[in-house]
FIFI-203907 format. One record per residue (C-alpha): chain; residue in one letter; x, y, z; residue number from 0. Coordinates in nm, 3 decimals. Layout:
NODE   chain   res         u         v         w     n
NODE       A     A         X         Y         Z   NUM
...
//
This chain:
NODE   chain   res         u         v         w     n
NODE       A     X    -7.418     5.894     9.709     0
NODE       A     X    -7.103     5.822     9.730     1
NODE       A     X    -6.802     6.014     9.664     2
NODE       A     X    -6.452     5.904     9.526     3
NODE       A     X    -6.187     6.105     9.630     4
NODE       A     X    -5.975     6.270     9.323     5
NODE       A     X    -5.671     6.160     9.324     6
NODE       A     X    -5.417     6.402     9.102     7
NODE       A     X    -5.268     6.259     8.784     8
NODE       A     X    -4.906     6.142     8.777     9
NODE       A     X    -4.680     6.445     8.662    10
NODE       A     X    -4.549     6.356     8.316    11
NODE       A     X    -4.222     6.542     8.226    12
NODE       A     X    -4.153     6.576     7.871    13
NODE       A     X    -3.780     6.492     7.831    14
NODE       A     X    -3.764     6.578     7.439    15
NODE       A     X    -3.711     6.954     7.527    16
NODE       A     X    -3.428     6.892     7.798    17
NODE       A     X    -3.222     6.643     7.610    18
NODE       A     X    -3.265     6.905     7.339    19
NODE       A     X    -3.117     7.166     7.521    20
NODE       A     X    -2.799     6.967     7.668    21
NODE       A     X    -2.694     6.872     7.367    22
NODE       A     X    -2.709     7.239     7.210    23
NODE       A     X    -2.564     7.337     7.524    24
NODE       A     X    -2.248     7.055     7.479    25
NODE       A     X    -2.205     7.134     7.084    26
NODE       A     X    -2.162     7.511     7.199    27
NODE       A     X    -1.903     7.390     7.470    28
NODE       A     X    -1.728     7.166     7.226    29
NODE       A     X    -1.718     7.441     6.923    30
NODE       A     X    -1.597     7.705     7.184    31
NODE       A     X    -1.363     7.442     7.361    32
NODE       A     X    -0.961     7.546     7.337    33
NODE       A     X    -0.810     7.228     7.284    34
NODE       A     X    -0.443     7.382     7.327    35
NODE       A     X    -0.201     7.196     7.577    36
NODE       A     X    -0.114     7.435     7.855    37
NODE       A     X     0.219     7.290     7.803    38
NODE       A     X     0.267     7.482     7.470    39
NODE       A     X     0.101     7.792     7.666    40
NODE       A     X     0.328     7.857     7.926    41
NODE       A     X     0.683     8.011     7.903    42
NODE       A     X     0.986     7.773     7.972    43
NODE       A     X     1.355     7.865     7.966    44
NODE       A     X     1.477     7.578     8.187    45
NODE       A     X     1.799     7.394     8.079    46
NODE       A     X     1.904     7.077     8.201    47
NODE       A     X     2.218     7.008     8.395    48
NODE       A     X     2.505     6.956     8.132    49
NODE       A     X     2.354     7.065     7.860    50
NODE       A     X     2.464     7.352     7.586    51
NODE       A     X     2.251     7.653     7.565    52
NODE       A     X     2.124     7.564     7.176    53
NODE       A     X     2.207     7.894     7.019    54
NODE       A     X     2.333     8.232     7.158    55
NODE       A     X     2.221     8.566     6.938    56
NODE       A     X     2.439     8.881     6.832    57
NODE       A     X     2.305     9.131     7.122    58
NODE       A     X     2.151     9.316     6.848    59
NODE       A     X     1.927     9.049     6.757    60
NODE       A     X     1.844     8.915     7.086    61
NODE       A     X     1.629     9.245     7.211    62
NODE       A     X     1.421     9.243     6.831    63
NODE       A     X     1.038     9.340     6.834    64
NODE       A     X     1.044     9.253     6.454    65
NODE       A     X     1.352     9.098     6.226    66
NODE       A     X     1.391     9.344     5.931    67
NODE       A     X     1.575     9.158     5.620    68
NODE       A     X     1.630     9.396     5.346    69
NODE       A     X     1.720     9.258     5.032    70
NODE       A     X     2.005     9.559     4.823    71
NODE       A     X     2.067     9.522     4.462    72
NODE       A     X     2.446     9.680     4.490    73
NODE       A     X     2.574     9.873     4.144    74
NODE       A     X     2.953     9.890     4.241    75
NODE       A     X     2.951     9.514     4.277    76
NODE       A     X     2.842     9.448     3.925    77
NODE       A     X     2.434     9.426     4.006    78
NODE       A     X     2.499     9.173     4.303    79
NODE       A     X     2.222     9.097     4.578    80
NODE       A     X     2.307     9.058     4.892    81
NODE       A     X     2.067     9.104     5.222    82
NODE       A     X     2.116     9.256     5.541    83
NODE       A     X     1.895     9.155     5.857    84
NODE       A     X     1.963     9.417     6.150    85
NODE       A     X     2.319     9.498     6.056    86
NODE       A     X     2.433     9.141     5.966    87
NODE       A     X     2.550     9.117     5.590    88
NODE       A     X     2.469     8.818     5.413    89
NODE       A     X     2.571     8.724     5.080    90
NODE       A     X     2.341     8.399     4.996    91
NODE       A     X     2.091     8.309     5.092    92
NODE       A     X     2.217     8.038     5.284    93
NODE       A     X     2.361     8.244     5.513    94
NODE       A     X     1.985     8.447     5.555    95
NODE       A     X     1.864     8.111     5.630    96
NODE       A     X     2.088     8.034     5.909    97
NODE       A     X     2.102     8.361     6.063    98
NODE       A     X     1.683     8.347     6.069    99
NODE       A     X     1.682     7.983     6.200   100
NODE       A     X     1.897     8.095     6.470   101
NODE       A     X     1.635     8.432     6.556   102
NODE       A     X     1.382     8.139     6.567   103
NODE       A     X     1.539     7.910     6.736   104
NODE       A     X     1.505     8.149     7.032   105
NODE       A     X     1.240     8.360     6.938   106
NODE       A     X     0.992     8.175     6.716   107
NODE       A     X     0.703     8.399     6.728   108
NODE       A     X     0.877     8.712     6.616   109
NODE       A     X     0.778     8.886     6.297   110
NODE       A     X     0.999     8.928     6.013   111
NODE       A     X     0.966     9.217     5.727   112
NODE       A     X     1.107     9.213     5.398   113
NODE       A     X     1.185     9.500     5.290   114
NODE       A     X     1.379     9.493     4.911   115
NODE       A     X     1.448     9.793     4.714   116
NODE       A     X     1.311     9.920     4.418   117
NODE       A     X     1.513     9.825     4.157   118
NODE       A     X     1.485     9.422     4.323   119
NODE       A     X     1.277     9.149     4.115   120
NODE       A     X     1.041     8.990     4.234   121
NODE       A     X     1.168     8.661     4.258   122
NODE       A     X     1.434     8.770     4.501   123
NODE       A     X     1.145     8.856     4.727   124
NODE       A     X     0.965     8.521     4.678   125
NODE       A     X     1.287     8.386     4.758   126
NODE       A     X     1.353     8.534     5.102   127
NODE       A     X     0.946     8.464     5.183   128
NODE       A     X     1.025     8.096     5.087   129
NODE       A     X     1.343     8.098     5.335   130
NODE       A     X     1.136     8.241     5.612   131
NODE       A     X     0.848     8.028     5.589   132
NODE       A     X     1.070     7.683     5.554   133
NODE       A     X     1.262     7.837     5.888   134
NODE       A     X     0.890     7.840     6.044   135
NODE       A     X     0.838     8.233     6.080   136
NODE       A     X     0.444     8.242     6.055   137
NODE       A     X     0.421     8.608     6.059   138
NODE       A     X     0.590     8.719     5.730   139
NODE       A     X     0.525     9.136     5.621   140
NODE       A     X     0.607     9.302     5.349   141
NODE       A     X     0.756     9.677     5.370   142
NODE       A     X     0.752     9.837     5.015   143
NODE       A     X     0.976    10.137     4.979   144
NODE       A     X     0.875    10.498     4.799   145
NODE       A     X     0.906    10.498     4.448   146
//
């Protein structure tokens, strides 16, 4: 009798499982994925040659960990608003715009807290949240006195 050798049966790999597995493998990449430019990332205070510095801050504000604006509702000049951001006096709110645009203009990540008085409306608040968020301040608190 006469025997046949055994040869051993071709090794089938299943490749349902594995393609399974890279592509849960590259939706977790791409979900987790930081798509931020590392140009926006890194710090740059570079000027070219012959160009103006854009805008230079009152050494009070330059040095800020947070812009306070405080909004007063004065009584000896006839129930007039005006607002004060770190010592600087503004009376419109023209002039709180371009004071902030100039805080962002060099620091645009800072956080700025309105803090009004009691006896403010609420409107005036809405107001000086409006300001800050058409300047671009993303970070916008609110600081409510005692009563």
């Amino acid at each position: 009798m006469r025997c046949k050798p055994l040869r051993p049966k071709p090794l089938e790999l299943k490749m349902t499982p594995m393609i399974d597995v890279i592509f849960l493998l590259l939706i977790f990449f791409v979900c987790t994925a930081n798509f931020t430019p590392l140009e926006e990332i890194l710090p740059m205070n570079t000027t070219l040659p012959g160009s103006v510095p854009s805008e230079v801050l009152p050494p009070d504000l330059a040095n800020l960990d947070a812009v306070v604006v405080q909004i007063v509702h004065s009584t000896e000049q006839g129930g007039r608003l005006y607002w004060q951001i770190e010592g600087n006096r503004c009376a419109t709110l023209g002039e709180v715009q371009n004071l902030l645009r100039s805080v962002h203009s060099v620091k645009p990540d800072i956080p700025v807290v309105i803090e009004p008085e009691n006896d403010v409306f609420m409107e005036n608040v809405i107001d000086v949240y409006d300001v800050c968020r058409q300047v671009g301040f993303l970070q916008i608190q609110f600081s409510v006195g005692e009563p």
